[in-house]
N, C-alpha and C positions, 0 to 999 in steps of 0.2 A: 346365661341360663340355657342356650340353646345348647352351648356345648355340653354342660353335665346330660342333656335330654339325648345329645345323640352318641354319648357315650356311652350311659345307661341302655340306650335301646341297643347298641353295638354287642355290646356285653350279654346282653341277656337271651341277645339272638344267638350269639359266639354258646351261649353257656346249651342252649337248648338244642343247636346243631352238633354240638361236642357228642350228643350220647350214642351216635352209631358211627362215628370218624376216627382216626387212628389218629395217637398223639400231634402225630406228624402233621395231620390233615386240621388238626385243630390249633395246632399253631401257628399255623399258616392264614389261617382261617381271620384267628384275632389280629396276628400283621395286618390283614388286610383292613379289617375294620378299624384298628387305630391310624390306621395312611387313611383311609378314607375321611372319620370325622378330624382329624390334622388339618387333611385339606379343607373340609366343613369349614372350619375356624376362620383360614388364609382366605376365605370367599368371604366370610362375614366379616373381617376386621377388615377389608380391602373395600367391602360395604363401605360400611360405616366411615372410614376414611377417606372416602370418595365424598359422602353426604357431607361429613364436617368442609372439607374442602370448597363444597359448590354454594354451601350457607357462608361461608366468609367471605369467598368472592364475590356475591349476591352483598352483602352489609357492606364491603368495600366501593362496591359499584355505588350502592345506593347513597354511599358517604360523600363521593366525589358530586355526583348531580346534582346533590343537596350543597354543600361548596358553593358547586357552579354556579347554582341560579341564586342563592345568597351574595354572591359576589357581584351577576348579573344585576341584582335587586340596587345593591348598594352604589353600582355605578349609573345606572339608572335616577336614582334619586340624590346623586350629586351633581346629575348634569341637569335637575330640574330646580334643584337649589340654585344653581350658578345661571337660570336663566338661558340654560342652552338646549331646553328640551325643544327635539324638535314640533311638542304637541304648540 
């Protein structure tokens, strides 16, 4: 959604600066604006790609602790079965 918004706004700015610039200076004008919102994009998909990234190592993290101390749990309550707890 952000992209159609700053493509539209590129464009419309492209079309309102066009009425006193020479061809020339308006093609140049729109290069720029479609390299800019481009770049727009490659900042927000590298966002975004970043966030997904830091949420999975975040759930991965949180998987193994939970592991650990289940495992923790269960060795725990097999050395109080066998009578070897040291409480």
């Amino acid at each position: 959604m952000k992209t159609i918004t700053t493509l539209a706004v590129a464009l419309g700015l492209g079309s309102l600066a066009a009425c006193n610039q020479s061809a020339q200076e308006e093609v140049a004008d729109n290069i720029e604006a479609n390299a800019e919102a481009t770049a727009d994009v490659i900042e927000e998909n590298t966002e975004a790609a970043a966030d997904a990234m830091e949420a999975n190592g975040q759930a991965a993290a949180d998987e193994v602790r939970a592991e650990g101390e289940n495992a923790a749990d269960a060795t725990r309550e097999g050395a109080d079965a066998d009578g070897n707890s040291a409480n």
